[in-house]
MARDO-956467 format. One record per residue: x, y, z of N, C-alpha, C, O in turn; residue in three letters. Coordinates in steps of 0.05 Angstrom, whole numbers, plus 5000, padded with zeros to 4 digits. Layout:
// residues N
XYZXYZXYZXYZALA ...
END
This chain:
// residues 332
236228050966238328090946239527820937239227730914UNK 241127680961241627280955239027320934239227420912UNK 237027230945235027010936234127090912233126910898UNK 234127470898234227540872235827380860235127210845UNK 238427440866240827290842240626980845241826850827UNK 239226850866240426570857241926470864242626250857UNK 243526660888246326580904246426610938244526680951UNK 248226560945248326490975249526820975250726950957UNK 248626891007249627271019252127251018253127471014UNK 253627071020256427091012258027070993260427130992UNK 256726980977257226920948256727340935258127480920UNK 253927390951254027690942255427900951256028110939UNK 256127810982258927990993261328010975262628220972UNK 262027700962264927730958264827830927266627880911UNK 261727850924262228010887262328290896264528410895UNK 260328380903260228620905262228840924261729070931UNK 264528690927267228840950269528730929271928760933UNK 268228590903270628510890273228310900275528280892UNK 271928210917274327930929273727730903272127750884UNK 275727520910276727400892274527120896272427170909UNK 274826840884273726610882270326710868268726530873UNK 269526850858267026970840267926970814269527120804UNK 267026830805265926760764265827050755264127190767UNK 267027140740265427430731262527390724260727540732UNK 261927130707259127170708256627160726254127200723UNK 258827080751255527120772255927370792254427440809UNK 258927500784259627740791258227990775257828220784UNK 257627920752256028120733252628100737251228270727UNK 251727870751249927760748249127900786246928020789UNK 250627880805250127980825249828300820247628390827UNK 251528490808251328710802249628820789249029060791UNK 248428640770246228700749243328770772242128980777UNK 243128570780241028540810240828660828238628730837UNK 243428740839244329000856242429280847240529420855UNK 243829270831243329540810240629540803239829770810UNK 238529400792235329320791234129380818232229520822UNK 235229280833233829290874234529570878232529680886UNK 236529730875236629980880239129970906240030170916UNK 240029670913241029540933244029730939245729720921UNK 244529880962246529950969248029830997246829841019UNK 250729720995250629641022251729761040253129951036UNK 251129671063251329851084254929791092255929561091UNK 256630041101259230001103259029911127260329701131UNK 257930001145257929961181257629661183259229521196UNK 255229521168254129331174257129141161258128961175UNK 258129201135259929001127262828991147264228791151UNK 263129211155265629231177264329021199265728891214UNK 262529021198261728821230262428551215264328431222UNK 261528501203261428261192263528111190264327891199UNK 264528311172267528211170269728241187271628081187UNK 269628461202272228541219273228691204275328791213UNK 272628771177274429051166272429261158270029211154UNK 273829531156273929731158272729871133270930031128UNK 275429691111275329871074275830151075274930331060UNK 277730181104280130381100282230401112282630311135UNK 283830531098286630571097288530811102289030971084UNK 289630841130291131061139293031211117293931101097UNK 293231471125294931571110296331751119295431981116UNK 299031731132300031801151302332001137303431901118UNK 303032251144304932421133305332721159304132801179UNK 307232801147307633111164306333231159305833401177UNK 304633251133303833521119302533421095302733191088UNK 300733631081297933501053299633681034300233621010UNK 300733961051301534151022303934241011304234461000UNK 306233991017308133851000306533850974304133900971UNK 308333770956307833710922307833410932305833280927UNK 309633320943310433020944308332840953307532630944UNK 307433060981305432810996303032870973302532670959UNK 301533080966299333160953299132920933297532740936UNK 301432920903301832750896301932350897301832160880UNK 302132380918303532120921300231970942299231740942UNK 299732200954296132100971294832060946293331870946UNK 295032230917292332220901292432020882290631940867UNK 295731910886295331630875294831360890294031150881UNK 295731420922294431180939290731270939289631050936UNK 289231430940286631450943286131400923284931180926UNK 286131460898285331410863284431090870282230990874UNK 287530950869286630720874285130570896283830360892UNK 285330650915284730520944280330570933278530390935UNK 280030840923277130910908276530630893274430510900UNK 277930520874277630500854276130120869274130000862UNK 277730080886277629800903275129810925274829610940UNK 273829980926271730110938273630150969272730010987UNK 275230260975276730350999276130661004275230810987UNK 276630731028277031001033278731071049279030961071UNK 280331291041282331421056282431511087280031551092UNK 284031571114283531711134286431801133288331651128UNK 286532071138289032211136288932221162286832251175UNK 291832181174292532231200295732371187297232311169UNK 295532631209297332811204299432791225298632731248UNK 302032841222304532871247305433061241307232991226UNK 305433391242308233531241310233521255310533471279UNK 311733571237314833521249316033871244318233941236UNK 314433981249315534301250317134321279318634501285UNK 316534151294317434141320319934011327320833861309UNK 321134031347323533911352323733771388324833911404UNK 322733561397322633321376318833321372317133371390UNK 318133241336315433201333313533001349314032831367UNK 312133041343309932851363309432591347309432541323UNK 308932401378309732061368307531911353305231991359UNK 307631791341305331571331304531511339305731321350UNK 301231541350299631391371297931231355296431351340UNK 297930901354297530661342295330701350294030681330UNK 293230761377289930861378288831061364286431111362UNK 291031201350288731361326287531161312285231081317UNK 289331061293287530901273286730641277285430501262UNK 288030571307286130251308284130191314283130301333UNK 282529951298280529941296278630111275276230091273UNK 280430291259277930501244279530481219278930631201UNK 281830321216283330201181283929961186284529861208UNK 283829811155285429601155288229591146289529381145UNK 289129811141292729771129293530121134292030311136UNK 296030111135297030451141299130421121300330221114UNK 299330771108300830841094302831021100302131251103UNK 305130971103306931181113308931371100311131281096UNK 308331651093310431821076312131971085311332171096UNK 314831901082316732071079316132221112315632451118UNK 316331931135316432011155318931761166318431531161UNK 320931801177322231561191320531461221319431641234UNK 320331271229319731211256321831131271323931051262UNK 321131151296322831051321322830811322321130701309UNK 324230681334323930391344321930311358321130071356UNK 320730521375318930541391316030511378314330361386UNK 315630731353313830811340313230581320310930511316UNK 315630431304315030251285313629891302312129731291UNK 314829871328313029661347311329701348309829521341UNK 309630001357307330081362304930021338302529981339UNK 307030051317305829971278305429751275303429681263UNK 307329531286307329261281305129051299304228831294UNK 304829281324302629111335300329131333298928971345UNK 298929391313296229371302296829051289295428861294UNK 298629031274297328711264297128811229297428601216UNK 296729011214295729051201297729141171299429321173UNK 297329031151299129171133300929381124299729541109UNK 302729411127303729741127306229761105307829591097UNK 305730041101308630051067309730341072308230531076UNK 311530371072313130751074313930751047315330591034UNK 312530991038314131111017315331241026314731311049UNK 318231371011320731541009321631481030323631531017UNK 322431391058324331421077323131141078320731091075UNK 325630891082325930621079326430611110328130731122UNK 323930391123324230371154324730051156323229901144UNK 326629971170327329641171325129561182323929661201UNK 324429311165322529051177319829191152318429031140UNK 319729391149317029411125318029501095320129601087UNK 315329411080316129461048316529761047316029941062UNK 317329731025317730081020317830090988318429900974UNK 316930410978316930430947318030800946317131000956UNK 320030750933321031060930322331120901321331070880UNK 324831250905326931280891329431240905329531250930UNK 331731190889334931150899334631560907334331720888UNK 334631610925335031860927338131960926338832180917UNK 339831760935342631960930343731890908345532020898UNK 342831650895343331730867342631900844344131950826UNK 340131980845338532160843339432450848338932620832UNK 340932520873341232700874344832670859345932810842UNK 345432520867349432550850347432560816348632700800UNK 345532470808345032530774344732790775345532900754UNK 343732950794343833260783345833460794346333700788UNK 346933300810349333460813352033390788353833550783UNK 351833140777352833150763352733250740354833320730UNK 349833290723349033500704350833790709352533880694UNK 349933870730350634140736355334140728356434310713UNK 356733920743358833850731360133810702362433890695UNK 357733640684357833640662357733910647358633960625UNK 355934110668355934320642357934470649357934670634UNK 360334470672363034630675362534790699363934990702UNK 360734710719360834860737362734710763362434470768UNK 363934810772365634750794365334890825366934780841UNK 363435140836362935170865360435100852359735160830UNK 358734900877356334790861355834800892357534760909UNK 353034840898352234910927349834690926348934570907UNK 349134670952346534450955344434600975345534750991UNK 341734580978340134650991337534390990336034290973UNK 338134331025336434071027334734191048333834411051UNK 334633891069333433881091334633961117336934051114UNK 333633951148335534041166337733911165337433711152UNK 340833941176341933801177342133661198343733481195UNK 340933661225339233411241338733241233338933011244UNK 337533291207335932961194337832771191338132711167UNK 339232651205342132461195341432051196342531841197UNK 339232171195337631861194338931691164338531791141UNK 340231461169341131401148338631251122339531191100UNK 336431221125333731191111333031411102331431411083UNK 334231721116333031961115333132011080335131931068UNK 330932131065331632291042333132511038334432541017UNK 333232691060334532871065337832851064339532971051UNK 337832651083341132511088341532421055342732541037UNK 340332201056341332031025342232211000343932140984UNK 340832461000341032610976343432920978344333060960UNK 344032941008346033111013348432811008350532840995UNK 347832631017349832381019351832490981354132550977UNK 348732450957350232400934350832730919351932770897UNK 349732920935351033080927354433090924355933140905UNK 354933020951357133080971359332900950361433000943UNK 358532630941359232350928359732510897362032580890UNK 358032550887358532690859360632970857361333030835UNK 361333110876363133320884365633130886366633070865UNK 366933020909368732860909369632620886371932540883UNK 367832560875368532410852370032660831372432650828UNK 368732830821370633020811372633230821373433440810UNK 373033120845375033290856374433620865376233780870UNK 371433670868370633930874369933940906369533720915UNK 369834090919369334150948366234120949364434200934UNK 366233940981362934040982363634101013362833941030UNK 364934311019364934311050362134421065360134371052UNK 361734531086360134591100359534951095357835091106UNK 361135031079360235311068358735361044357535571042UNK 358835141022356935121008353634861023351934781007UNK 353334791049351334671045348934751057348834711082UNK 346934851047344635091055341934901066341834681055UNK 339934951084338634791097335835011095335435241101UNK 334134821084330334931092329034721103329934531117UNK 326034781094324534641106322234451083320034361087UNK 324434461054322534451036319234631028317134591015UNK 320134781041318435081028319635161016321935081016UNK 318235520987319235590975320935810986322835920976UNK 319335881019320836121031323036071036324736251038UNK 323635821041326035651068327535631035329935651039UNK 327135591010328735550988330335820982332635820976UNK 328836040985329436300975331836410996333736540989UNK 331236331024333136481051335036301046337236411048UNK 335336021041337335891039339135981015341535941019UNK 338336080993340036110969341736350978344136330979UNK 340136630986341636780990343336791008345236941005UNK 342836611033344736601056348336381043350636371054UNK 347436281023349736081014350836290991353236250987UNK 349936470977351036710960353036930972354937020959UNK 352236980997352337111019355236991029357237141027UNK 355636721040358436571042359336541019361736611021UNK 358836460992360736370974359736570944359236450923UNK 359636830947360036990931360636910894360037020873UNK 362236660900363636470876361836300872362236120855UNK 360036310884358236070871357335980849356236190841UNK 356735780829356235860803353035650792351635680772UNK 352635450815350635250812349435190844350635200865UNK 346735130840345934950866344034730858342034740844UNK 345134530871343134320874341934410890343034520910UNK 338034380884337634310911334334090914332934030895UNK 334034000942333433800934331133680930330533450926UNK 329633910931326433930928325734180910326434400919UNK 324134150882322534350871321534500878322334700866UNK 319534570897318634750913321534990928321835230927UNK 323334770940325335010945327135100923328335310927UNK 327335010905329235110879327835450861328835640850UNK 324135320868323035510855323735820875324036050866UNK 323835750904323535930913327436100917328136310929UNK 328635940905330735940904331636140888332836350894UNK 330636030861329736260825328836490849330736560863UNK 327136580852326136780853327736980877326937220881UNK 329936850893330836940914332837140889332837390886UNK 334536920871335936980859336537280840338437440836UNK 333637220833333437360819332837720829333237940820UNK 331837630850331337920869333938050869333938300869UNK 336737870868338338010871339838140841342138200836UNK 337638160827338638170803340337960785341238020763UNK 340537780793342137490778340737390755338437290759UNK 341837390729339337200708340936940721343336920724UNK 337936650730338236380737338936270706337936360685UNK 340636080708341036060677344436010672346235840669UNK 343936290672346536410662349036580690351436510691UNK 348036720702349936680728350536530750352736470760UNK 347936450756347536220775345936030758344336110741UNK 346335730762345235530753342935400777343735450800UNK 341135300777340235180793338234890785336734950766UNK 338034650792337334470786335434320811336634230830UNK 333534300810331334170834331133810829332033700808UNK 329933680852328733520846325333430853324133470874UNK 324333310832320633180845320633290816323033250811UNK 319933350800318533470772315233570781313133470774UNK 315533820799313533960809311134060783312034120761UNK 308534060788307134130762308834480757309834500735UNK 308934600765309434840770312334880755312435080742UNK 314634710756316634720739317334820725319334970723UNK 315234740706316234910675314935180669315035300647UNK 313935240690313335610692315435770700315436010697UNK 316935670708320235820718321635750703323435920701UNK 322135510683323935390677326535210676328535180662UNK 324935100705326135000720328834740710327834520704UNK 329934740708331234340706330934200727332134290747UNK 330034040730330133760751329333450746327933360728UNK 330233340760329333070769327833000776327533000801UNK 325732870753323132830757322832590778324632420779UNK 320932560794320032230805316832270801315332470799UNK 316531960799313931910799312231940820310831740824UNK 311632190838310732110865308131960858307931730866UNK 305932090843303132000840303731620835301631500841UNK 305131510829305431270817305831160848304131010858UNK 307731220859308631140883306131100898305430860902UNK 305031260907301731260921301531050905302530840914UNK 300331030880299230840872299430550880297630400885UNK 303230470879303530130881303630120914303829910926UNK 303430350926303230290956300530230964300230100985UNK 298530310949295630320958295729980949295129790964UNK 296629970917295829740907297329410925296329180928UNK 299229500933300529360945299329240971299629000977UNK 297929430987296129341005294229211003293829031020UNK 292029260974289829170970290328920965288628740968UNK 292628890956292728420947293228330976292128140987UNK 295628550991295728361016292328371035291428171045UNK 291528531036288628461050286828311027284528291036UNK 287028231006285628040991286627750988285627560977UNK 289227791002290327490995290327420968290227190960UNK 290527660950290327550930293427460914295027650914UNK 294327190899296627250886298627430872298627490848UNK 300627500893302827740873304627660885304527510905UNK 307227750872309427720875311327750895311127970907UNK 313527590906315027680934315527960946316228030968UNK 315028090924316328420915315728580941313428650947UNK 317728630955317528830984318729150980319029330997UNK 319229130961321229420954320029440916319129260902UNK 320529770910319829900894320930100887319630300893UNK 323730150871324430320869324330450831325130350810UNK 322830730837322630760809324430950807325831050824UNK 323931000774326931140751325431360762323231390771UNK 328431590758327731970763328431950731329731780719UNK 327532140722327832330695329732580693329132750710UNK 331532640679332932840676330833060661329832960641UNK 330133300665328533510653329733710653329633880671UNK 331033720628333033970621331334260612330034300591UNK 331834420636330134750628331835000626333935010637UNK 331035190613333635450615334135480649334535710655UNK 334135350664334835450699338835360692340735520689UNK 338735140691341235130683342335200657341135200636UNK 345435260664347435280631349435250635350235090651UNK 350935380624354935290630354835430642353535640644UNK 357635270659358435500681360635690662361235690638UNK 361535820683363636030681366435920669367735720673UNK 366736190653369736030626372736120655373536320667UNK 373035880654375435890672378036180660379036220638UNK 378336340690380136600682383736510670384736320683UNK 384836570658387336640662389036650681391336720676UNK 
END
């Protein structure tokens, strides 16, 4: 293959894996040749060679979130695109306490880990640091690594504040456990700006309006009715994942309530599924997120030039749907 193109075996490694210091023209010129020979290379043989892998962990609770689904198909899209491949390593946390990060899953079988919308221990993030190996969390911000998300409690005070703007005043929330009190937590951060956008206008957010799932649509639906159930007066809910808002609508509605118009309800993530209910929420970019986390890895294992940039926080979108409307005309 060298001695087709005219070039030294390393000169054809570093075209054909797309590393950097290669001319496009003897990078087009290696590929052209490639491609004539019928030449495929061997992945096993290039891991020896090099000491890498050309893959990349992908570490989460769960695949059938909107968030993680999302947010993996834009770290793999690209991680594909760089000739990488994905290894999903799974943790549920259905458990109390979940099971720990064992740094021998993936060592030795990736070169960089991706971490979603999982916090680690002190214990667990050493165990990360001593693979040696690149690492980025999306949504829950762990000290000492990059991270790419959203401001989540501001994010969440924007739709609790919508719901304010349109005159509602008992305004309920349905998040995560309230265990999760991890101050990195998304869960925390976004009950944080609920709570912040209530007190700024002088409305109550005590502990009778604040409803807890599991980010399912079932855990959205038992939560709505159980907070209807205490505050009869209710007139809005934030809550803080799409998936539970949808299942929220539909709890609602069982009880005969038009969403809308008696009860308001407002989600966040801009789920594909959204606008089949009619949802309102706060969109985030999860698929993007995957993306600069994958991409973010690929320069640091390329050494290739980019910017100091350790953090990534992108814009949410306001998506106004008939789920919300005005609240109730204050009585006499």
């Amino acid at each position: 293959m060298a001695q087709a193109a005219g070039v030294s075996t390393a000169t054809v490694s570093r075209a054909l894996r797309g590393l950097p210091h290669v001319t496009d023209q003897t990078r087009d010129l290696v590929r052209r040749v490639a491609a004539e020979l019928g030449y495929v290379p061997s992945r096993s043989a290039a891991a020896l060679a090099s000491g890498r892998t050309r893959s990349v962990a992908l570490v989460a609770p769960a695949i059938s979130r909107w968030f993680f689904a999302q947010a993996f198909e834009g770290a793999e899209q690209t991680l594909r695109r760089a000739g990488f491949d994905a290894l999903l390593y799974f943790i549920p946390d259905v458990g109390r306490p979940r099971p720990a990060f064992d740094a021998d899953v993936v060592r030795g079988r990736v070169d960089a880990v991706i971490v979603a919308s999982m916090a680690f221990s002190p214990a667990e993030a050493e165990r990360l640091r001593e693979l040696g190996l690149p690492a980025v969390f999306i949504s829950v911000r762990q000290p000492g690594f990059p991270f790419v998300g959203i401001d989540d409690e501001a994010a969440a005070a924007t739709a609790t504040g919508h719901l304010i703007e349109l005159g509602h005043r008992v305004i309920g929330h349905i998040g995560g456990q309230p265990d999760d009190v991890g101050p990195y937590s998304p869960t925390w951060r976004r009950r944080q700006g609920w709570r912040r956008a209530l007190h700024r206008a002088g409305l109550a957010a005590g502990p009778d309006l604040d409803g807890a799932g599991d980010f399912s649509a079932e855990s959205g639906g038992r939560a709505a009715l159980a907070l209807l159930d205490r505050r009869p007066d209710l007139s809005a809910l934030f809550v803080a994942s799409d998936e539970m808002a949808l299942g929220a609508i539909q709890a609602l509605q069982s009880r005969g309530l038009v969403v809308g118009r008696d009860v308001s309800v407002i989600g966040l993530d801009g789920h594909d599924l959204s606008y089949l209910m009619g949802l309102t929420t706060l969109a985030q970019p999860a698929h993007a997120q995957g993306a600069w986390a994958a991409q973010f890895l690929l320069d640091a294992l390329a050494d290739a030039p980019h910017s100091a940039e350790t953090e990534r926080i992108f814009a949410t979108e306001l998506i106004r749907r008939h789920s919300t409307g005005p609240g109730p005309r204050p009585t006499d």
